[in-house]
N, C-alpha and C positions, 0 to 999 in steps of 0.2 A: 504494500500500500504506500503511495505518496502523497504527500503532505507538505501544502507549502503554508508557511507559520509568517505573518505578515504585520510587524509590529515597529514603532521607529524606537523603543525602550528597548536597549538589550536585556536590560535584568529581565523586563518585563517577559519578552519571546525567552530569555535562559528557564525560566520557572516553569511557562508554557509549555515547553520541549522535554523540562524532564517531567512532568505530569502528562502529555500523552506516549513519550517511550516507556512511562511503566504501563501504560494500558493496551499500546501497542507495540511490542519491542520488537518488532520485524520490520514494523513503518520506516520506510525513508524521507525525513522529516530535512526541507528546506526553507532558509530563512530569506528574509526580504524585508526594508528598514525602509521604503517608499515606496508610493505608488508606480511610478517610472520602472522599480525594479520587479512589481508584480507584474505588469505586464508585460517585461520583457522574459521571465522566468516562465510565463504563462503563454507565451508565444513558443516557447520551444521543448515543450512538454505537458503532456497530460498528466490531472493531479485524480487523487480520487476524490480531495476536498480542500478548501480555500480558508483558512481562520484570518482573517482582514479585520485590522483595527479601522475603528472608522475616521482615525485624524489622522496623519500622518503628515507632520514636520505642518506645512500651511498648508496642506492637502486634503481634502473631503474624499476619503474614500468611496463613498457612494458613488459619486461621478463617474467611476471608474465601471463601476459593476452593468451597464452594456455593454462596453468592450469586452470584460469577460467571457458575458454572456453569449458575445456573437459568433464565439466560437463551435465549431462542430462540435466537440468531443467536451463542451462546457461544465468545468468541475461546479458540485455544490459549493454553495459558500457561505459561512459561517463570520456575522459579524460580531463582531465586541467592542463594548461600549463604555465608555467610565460613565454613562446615564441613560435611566431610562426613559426619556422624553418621547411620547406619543410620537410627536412629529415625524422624529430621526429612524423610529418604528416602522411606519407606513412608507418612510421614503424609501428604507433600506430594501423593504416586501416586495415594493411598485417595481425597486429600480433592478429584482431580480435576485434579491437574497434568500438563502432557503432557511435561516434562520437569525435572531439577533439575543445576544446574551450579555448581561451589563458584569463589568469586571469585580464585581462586589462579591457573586455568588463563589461557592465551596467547587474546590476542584472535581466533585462527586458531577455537579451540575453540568461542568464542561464536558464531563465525558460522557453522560447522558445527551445532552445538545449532538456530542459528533456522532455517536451512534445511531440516533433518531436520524440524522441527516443524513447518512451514509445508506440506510434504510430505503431512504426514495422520501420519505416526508421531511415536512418543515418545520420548526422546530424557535417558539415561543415558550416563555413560563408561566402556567396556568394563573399566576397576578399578573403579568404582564396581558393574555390572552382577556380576562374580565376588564383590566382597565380600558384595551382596544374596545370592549365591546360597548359600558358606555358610553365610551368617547364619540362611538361611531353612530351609536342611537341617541344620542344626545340633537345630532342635528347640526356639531360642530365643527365637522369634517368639512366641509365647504368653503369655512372662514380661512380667511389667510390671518393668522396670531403673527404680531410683531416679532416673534422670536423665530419664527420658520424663515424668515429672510437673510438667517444667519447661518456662516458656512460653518462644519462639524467643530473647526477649531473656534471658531467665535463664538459658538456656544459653548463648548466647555470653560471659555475665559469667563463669557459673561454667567454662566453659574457658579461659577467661582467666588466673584465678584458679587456676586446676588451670595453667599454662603458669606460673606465678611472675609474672604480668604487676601491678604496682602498684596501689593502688587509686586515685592521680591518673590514671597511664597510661590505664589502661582507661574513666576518667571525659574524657579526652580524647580519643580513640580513638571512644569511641560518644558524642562533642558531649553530655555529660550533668553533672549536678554531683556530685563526689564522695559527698554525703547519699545521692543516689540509688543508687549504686553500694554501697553500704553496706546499704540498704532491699533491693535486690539481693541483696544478700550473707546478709542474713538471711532472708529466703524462700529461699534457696537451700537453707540451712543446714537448715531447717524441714522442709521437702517430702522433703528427700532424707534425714531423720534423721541428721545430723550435728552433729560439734560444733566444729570449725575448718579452718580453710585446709588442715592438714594432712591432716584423715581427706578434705577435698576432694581433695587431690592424689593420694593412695594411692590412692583410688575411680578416677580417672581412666588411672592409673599402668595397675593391676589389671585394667583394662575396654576397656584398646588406644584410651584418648582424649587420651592425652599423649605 
């Protein structure tokens, strides 16, 4: 079985790779620290499944998952998320994901997720699966929220920033330089028509993301 393991944290893919060689110790497990390098690893090999972060460096992995996708022999693909935002949910499904799983959960979970997907099914958490579903009956699937105008890294900044999280912290946290975090911060500010940290946090408070 191959495996391509697709994360820009090395600690983060080291942890990852020894939790699925104990599950699968036969897997040939391949790493990739950008999108640029998934799709080039993915151009010249078949995988039997895809574990894709969904940031990578200033990159929205999602964007990426029709190119994937368009391939003949198109591996599943399994994304993970440091949140579980409705949005990034449905975008991740729409744009061809076979499953999305927030990095919070117990290594028990991930191995579950790759199984089910290796399987032929897709591959949600029965909380996450109820939350889609009032979300979706609710009637509020149609609205465009201020916060879906945000690419996968600018939302992670701006929850961050919506959680009280520092602007060093979070410029350590995502291996970045505070300037950037701040560049961040004002695209943030921009897209979602705000004017500081505060009307961030109320937005987040108000919208069940803090």
């Amino acid at each position: 079985m191959d495996i391509l393991l697709a994360d820009d944290h090395a600690m983060f893919r080291s942890g990852l790779r020894h939790i699925l060689e104990e599950e699968f110790p036969e897997a040939v497990i391949e790493e990739a620290e950008s999108c640029a390098e998934v799709l080039k690893k993915n151009s010249k090999q078949d995988w039997n499944i895809i574990i894709l972060d969904v940031a990578m460096g200033d990159k929205n992995s999602l964007n990426i998952l029709p190119r994937l996708k368009e391939k003949k022999a198109a591996a599943p693909i399994l994304i993970l998320s440091m949140y579980n935002d409705r949005q990034f949910v449905l975008q991740a499904l729409r744009g061809g994901a076979d499953g999305y799983l927030t990095k919070e959960h117990a290594p028990e979970e991930l191995i579950k997720a790759v199984h089910t997907i290796l399987s032929g099914k897709k591959y949600i958490t029965p909380l996450m699966t109820e939350s889609l579903a009032d979300y979706l009956s609710s009637g509020q699937e149609g609205e465009t929220v201020p916060h879906a105008r945000l690419s996968a890294r600018e939302h992670e900044v701006f929850l961050m920033i919506a959680a009280g999280v520092a602007m060093t912290e979070i410029a350590d946290r995502l291996a970045i330089s505070v300037k950037t975090v701040s560049t961040y911060r004002t695209r943030i500010l921009e897209k979602m028509d705000m004017n500081s940290n505060a009307d961030l946090i109320r937005y987040a408070v108000q919208n069940g993301l803090a």
